[in-house]
N, C-alpha and C positions, 0 to 999 in steps of 0.2 A: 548459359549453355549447360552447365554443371547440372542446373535444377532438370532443365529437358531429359536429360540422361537419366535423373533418379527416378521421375514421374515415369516415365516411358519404361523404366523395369517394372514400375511396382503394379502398371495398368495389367490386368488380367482380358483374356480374348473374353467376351461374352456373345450369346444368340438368344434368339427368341423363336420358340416353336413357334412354325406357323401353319403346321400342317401333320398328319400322319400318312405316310404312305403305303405303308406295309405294318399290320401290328404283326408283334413277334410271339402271339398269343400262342401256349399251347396246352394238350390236356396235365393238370395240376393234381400231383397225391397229395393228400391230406388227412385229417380229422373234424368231421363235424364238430360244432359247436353248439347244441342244443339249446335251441328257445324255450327262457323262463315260463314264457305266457304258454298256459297250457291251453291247446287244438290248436297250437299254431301251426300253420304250412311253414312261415318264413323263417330259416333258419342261417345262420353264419356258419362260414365253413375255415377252415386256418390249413393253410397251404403248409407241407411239411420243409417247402424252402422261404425260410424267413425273411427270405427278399421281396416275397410275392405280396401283395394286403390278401385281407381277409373278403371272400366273395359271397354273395349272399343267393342263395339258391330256394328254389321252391320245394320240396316235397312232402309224401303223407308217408315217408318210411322213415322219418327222424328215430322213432324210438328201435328200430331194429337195426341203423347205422352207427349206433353211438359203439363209441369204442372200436369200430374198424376203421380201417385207412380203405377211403375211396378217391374215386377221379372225378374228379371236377371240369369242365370248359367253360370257358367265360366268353358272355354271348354281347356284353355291351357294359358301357359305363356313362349312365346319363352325368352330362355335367353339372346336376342339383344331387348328386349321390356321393356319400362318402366311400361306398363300396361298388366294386363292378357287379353285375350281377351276371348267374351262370347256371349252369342246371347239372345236375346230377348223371356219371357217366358209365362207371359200374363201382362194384364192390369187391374191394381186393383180398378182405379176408382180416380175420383178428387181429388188434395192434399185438407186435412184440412176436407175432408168429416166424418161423424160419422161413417160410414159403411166401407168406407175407412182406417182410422185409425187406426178402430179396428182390421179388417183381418191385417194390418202390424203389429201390438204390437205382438196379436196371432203366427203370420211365427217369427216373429222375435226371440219370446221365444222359439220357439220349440211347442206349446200349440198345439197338435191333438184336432182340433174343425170340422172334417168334420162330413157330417150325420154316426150317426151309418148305416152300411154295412145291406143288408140283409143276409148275413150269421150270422151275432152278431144276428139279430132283430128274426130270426128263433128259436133262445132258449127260447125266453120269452113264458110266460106261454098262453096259450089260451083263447081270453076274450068268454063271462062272465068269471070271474073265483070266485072259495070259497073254503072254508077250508073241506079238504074231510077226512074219518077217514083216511086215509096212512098216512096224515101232522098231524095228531093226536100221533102217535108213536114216544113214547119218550117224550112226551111234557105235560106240567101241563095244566090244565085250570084255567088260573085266571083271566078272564070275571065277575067273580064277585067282582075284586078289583074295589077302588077307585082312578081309574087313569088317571092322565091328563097329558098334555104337556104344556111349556113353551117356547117362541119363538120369534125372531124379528119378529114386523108386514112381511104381504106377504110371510111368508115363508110359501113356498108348498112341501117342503125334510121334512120333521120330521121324524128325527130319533134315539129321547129320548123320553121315560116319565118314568114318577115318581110316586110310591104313600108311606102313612105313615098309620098307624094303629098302635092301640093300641090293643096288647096281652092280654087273659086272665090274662096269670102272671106280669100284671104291667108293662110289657116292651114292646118297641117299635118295628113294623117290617117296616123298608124301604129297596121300592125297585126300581131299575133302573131297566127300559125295554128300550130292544134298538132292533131295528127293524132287523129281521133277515132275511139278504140278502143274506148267503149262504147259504141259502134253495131253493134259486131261481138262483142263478151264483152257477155251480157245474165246480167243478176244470176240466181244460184243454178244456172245448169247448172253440168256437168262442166268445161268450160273455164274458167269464173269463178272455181269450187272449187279447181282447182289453179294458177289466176292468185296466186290470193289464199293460198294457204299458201307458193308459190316467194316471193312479196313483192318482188323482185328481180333485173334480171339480175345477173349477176356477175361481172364481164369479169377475165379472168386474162392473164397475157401473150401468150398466142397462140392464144386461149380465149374464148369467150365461151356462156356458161350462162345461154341467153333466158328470160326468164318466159312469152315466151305463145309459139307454133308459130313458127316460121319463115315461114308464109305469111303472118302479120298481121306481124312484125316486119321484115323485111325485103321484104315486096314491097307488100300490099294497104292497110299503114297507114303504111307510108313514105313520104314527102312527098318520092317522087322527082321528077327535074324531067319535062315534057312529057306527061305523064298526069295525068287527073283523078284528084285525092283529097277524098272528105271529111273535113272538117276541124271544130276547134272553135275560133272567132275570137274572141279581145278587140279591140275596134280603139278607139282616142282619137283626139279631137280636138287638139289641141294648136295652144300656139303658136312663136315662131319660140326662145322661153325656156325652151321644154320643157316649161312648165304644161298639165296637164290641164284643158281647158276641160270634154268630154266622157267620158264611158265606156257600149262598150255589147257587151256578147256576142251573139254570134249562130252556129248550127250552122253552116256552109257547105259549099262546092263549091269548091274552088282545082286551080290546075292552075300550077306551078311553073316560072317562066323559066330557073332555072339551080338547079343541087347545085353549090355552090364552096368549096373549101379554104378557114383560115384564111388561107392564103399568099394564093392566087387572088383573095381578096375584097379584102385590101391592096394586091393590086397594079393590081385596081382602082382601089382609092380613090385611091392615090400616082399613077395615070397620069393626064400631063396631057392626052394623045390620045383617050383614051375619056370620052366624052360619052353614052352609049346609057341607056334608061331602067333597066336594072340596075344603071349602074355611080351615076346618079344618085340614086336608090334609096340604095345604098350610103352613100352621102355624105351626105344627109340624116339617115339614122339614127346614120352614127355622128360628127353633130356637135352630136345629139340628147344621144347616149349620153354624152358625153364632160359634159356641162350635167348629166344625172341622176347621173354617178358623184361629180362635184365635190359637189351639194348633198347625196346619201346621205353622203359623207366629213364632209361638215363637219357631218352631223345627230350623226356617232361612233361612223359604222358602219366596222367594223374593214379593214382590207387586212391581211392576214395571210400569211406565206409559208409553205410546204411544200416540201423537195427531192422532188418528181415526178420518176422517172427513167421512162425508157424506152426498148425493147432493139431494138437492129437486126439484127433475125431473117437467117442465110441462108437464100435462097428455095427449098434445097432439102433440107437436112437440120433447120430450123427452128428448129439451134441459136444462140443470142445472140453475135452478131459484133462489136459495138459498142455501148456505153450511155452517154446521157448524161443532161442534165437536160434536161425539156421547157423549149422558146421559146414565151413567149407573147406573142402581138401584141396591137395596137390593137381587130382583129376579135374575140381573142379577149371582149375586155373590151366591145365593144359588142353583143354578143350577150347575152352574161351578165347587161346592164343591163335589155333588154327583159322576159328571161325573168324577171330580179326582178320589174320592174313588174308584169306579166303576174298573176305570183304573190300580189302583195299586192293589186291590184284585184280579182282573183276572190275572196281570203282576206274582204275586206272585202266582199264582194256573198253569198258563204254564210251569214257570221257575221246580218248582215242579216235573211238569207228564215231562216236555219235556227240560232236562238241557241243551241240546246240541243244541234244535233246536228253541227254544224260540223266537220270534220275537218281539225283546223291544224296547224303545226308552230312549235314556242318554241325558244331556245336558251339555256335558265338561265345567269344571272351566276354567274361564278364566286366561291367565297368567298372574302375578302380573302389567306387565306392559301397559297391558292393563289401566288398569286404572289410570294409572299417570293423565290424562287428569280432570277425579273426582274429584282426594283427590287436585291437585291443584285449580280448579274451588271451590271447597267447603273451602279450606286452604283460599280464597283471601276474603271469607265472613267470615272468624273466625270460621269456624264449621269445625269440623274433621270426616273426613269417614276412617272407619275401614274397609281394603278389607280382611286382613288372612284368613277370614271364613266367608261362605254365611250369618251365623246367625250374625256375626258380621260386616258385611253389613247393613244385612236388619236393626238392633238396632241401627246403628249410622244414617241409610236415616231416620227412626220415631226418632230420636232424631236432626234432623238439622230443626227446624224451627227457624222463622224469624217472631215476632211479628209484625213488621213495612213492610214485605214483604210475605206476604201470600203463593203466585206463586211460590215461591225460591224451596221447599219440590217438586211439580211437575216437576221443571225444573232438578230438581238433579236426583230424575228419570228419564226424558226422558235421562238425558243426559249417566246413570247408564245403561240404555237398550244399549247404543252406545256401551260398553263396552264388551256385553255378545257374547261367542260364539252360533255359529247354534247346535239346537236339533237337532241329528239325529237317523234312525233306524237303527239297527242289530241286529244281530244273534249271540245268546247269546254262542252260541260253539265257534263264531268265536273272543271274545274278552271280558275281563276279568273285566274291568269297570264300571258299572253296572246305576252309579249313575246319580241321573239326578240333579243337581245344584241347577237352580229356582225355582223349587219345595220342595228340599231338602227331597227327597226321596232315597233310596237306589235303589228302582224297578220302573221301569212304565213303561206303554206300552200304544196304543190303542186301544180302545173299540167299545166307542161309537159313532164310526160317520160312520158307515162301509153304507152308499150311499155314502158317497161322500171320504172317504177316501179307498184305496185299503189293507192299512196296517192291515185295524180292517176284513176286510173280512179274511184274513191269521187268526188272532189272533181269528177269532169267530172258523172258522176252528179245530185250535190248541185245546179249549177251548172244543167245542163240540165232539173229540175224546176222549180229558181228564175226562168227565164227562159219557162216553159213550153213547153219542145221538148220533152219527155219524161214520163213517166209517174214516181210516184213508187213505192215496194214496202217491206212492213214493215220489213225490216233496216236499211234505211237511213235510219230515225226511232227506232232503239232504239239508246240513249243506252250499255246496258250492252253491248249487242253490236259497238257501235263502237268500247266501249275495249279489248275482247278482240281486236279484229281490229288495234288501235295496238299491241296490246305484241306480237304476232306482227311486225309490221312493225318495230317498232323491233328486235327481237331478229333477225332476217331480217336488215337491213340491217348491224347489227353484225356479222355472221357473213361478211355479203358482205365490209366492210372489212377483215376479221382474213385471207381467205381472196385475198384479193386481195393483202395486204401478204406474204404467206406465200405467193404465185406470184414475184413481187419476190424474193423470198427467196434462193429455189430459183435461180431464173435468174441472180440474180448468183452466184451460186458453181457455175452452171454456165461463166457469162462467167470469174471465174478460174481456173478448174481446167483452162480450155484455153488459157488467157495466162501462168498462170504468177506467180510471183513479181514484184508491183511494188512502188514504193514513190512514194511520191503526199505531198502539202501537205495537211493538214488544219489543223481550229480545234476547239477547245477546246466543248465545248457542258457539259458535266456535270465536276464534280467530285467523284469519291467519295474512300473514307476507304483504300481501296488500289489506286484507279484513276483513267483520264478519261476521258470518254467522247469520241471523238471525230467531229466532221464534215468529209466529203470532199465537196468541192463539185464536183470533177469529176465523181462518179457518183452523187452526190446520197445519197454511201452512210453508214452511219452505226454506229461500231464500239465498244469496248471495248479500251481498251490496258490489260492488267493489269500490277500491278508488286510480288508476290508469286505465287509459281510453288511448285509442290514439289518439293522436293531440290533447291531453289535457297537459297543463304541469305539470311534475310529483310534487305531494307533499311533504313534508319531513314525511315521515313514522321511527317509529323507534318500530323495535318490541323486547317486550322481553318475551321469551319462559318460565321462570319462573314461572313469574306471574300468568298466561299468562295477555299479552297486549299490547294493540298497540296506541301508541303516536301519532297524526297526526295534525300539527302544534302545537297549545297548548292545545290540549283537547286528555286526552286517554280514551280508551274504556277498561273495562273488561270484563271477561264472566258476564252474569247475568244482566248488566245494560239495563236500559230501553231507549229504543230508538223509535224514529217516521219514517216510512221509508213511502215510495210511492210505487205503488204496479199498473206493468203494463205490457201487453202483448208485447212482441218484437215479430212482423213478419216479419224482412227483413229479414231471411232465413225463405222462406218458406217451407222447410225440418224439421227445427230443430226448429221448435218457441217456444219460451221459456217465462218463467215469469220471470218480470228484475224489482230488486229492487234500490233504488236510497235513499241516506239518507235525512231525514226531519229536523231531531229535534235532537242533537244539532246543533245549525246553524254554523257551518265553513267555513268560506270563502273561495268562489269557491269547494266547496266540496261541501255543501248542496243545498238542491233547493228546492223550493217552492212547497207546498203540491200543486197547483193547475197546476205547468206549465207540458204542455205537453213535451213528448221527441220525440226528430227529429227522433230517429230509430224506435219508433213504426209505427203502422198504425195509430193513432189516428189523423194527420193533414186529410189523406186518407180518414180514415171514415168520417171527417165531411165535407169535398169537396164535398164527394156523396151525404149526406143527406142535404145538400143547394142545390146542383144541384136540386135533386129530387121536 
């Protein structure tokens, strides 16, 4: 009996192809690879995702491709072939170019970045254009609020604002306005269609890949300040303890007292000289905000950290002059609180009018062992994390500090985010879970981003039938067609993040390859079995020190997975310690160049090196050949 048991765990499922039905083929950036044999036609091509094999393709322009990234399609793969073969598709321009790059990260993700169609651009409304009484039906005027917005500098999408007033009877009215874009994208045209397959913009470092025209995203559904917008309003009633006494949606008509920075809005709130009703406004809400984020923390909803970097562009070659980590202020976080609220009161008013057809967003717990990685990292500094329950997360991350190690509380978060599963959307007919983890919510959904996200144009939809401002239409009661349009969105959105983290990429190793060799403090985040991974809180950047090389002799390594940690001749490293590493660009693959760390500080013989020697696989000998030439 006993033996049946062990055999029957250790059997693994197996299949055997016996067919293809759909290949998942699609067109492939790359680098030719240039045939030795000279007048050859037949050349290999190496696909820039190293999952792909190498395709072998015909042409008589091998010598004028070399060195750019082209697109390749593969037209078949005989089964006496080691390689598929394919033909040549176009030519995307210089390796290492800006312009270059960027079209490959975009194909690579999948990112639709072509111009919108003149079929899409034919729905948009007709300029001049203004608010006529028809856009009047159904909708409040509240033109006479005190309303502004809140923003990272240059943003030209606004699609929030906020205001606060005080009620006759002693209590407070706030409210979110959030700019109403399906007034203007009406279900099933051409614009809708390609709303709803883009899924998202996709902001890249000096980039941004709108989902809907430019004329709704940046001017006609922009909650600029001093022109009418229509809008889609939550407003509460509240009291001076931040309790919802009321809730109520309503279409409107808003007209914006001010567009202000994070900065701008703070220096509001901190000036004791300004009194006006924006900066009053300001100070209401965010002493509101500061009462919502206390009681969300203590319900165990997470604060989690991320190194966000971000590049200070020259303004006229557009290359990255400076990187650091983003500052977030007080505004940033009283913003962030409305637009929750905002999110869970409407989650809760669809779930409501539409139980079956509700368009929400969960954030699955992770499974316990996920975090082994944590409570060991946090076990080897003497601090205990409690994972059974979000709130008992979040109380033991605000209880792990380190008087003599400040850093440790952020590193335990970034390291606590490694651990989380993906947010994703559905369709509330189609599954029973509701809850969203991070947040420690029961409900939530999307609201307010609905330019640049496609899920809040559904939910304003949902929202604006439930309240009766709008008309309802079949798709948006059909339960199967909603979950089709969630996994598009979920996979959209994934591809935006991959494609966004892979802009980040590119740009810092364009920021080093014109700085040069440094060397920088990092901390310890991973420990592997021939490495560590490490964190650079300067640029928020985050690397790989290897400690095995080839034609190097091996060291004695001894690792133990406990701990974790790893021994390397007489010096071990743990998670968390502080380390000096060097920090420099590798281009001898000019496909794949990468940033390549090398340890500083502790010094180990033959392991470490000298914060100032250059390394033979960069280009740094290279670069300075030329600039003595020159």
């Amino acid at each position: 009996m006993l033996k049946t048991a062990v055999s029957e765990k250790m059997l693994k499922p197996t299949g055997r192809v016996v067919g293809i039905i759909k290949r998942n083929w699609r067109p492939y950036c790359g680098m030719l690879s240039k045939s030795d044999i000279k007048e050859s036609r037949r050349h290999l091509f190496t696909p820039a995702d190293r999952r792909i094999p190498r395709i072998r393709i015909e042409t008589r322009q091998a010598s004028a491709l070399e060195g750019r990234r082209i697109i390749v399609a593969i037209d078949g793969w005989p089964r006496n072939s080691r390689y598929p073969n394919g033909h040549f598709v176009k030519n995307l321009g210089e390796v290492g170019e800006k312009e270059t790059e960027t079209e490959v990260l975009l194909l690579e993700h999948d990112v639709p970045h072509q111009p919108f169609s003149q079929a899409v651009l034919s729905f948009l409304p007709k300029m001049p254009w203004s608010i006529t009484e028809k856009d009047m039906k159904n909708r409040e005027d509240l033109r006479h609020l005190c309303v502004c917005s809140v923003d990272p500098p240059g943003c030209t999408d606004i699609d929030d604002a906020l205001h606060c007033r005080e009620l006759e009877n002693g209590n407070l009215e706030v409210g979110v306005h959030i700019a109403d874009v399906s007034h203007f994208i009406r279900p099933g045209n051409a614009l809708d269609q390609e709303s709803a397959r883009r899924g998202t913009t996709v902001y890249l470092c000096e980039k941004r890949i709108d989902m809907v025209p430019e004329l709704l995203s940046s001017n006609l559904c922009s909650l600029r300040c001093n022109v009418d917008r229509l809008a889609f309003s939550c407003i509460w009633e509240m009291n001076h303890d931040a309790e919802i006494l009321k809730v109520r949606f309503t279409k409107s008509v808003i007209n914006s007292k001010a567009s202000l920075t994070y900065a701008e809005a703070q220096m509001r709130i901190d000036s004791a000289a300004m009194n006006d009703d924006i900066t009053t406004s300001l100070r209401g809400l965010n002493k509101l905000a500061k009462i919502l984020k206390k009681r969300r923390i203590e319900k165990g909803a997470l604060t989690l950290s991320s190194p966000e970097v971000r590049f200070h562009m020259d303004s006229e070659t557009h290359d990255p002059i400076d990187l650091q980590t983003k500052e977030l202020r007080e505004t940033n976080s009283m913003v962030e609180e409305f637009m929750l609220l905002a999110n869970i009161s409407v989650a809760k008013k669809i779930h409501e009018e539409f139980s079956e057809h509700a368009l929400l967003r969960k954030h699955p717990a992770p499974p316990p062992s996920n975090y082994e990685i944590l409570v060991k990292a946090a076990k080897s500094k003497n601090l205990e994390i409690k994972t059974d329950t979000a709130k008992s997360l979040a109380d033991s991350l605000d209880r792990a500090d380190s008087p003599t190690f400040p850093y440790l509380n952020t590193l335990l978060r970034i390291l606590a985010t490694r651990c989380m599963m993906q947010a994703v959307y559905f369709c509330s007919g189609m599954d029973n879970d509701f809850h969203h983890y991070g947040l420690a919510s029961p409900i939530y959904t999307h609201f307010t981003s609905p330019i640049r996200r496609y899920a809040d144009i559904i939910v304003h939809r949902l929202l604006a039938v439930a309240i009766g401002a709008d008309c309802t239409y079949p798709e948006l009661t059909d339960k199967h067609k909603l979950a089709d349009l969630c996994k598009n969105l979920n996979f959209r959105h994934k591809m935006a993040q991959y494609a966004q983290r892979a802009s980040v990429a590119f740009h810092t190793q364009l920021f080093f390859k014109s700085k040069g060799i440094v060397s920088e403090e990092a901390y310890i985040l991973f420990v592997r079995k021939n490495a560590i991974v490490v964190l650079i809180p300067k640029y928020g950047l985050e690397g790989t020190v290897f400690f095995e090389e080839k034609d190097k002799p091996k060291p004695k390594l001894i690792y133990d997975d406990e701990v974790p940690s790893l021994k390397i001749e007489d010096t071990v490293f743990h998670i968390f310690d502080k380390v000096k590493v060097k920090i420099m660009l590798d281009s001898s693959n000019l496909q794949h160049q990468k940033i390549r760390m090398s340890l500083v500080e502790p010094q180990i013989p033959g392991i470490s090196i000298l914060a100032d020697t250059p390394n033979m696989d960069s280009d740094e000998p290279e670069r300075k050949k030329k600039k003595h030439e020159k």
